[in-house]
N, C-alpha and C positions, 0 to 999 in steps of 0.2 A: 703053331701060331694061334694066339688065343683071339677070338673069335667077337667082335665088338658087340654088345649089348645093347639092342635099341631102348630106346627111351619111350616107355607108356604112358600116355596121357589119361585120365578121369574122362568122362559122361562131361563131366562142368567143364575141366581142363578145355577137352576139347571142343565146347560147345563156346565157348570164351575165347578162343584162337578162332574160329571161326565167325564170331559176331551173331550165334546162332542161340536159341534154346536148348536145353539135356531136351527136352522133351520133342523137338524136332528131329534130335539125331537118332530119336527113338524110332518116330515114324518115318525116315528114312530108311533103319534099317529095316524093319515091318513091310514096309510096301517094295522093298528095292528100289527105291526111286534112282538114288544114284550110287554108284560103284565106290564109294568108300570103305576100305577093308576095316574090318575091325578083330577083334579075340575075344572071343570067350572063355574064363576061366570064373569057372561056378554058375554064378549068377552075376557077374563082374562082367563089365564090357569093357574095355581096352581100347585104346587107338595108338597104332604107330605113328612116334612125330613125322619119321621121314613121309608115310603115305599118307599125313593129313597136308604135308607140303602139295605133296605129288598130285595131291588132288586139286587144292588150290592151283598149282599150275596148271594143270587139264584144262580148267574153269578158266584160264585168263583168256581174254579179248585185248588181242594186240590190233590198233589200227591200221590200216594198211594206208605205203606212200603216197601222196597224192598224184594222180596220174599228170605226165606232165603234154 
């Protein structure tokens, strides 16, 4: 069974799905601010789309029912 291929996003790609700077996700990754996976390959940075989703859902603030 062949093996599905994620999809890599860009520095910009993913800084543009995010609503962010390349040069935020820089200093994100620099300081570890927050646990978004990425790949290194060379000097290339990478982001998997599924784990920039997964991160965005982390991030979400659901409100809760109003008590009755």
């Amino acid at each position: 069974m062949a093996k599905e291929i994620p999809k890599l996003l860009t520095e910009n790609e993913t800084a543009a799905f995010l609503g962010a700077a390349p040069d935020t996700l820089a200093v994100w990754r620099c300081t570890r601010r927050y646990s978004l996976p990425y790949i290194k390959i060379g000097r290339l940075v990478r982001y998997r789309e599924s784990d920039v989703i997964a991160f965005l859902e982390s991030r979400t603030i659901r409100p809760q029912a109003a008590a009755r």
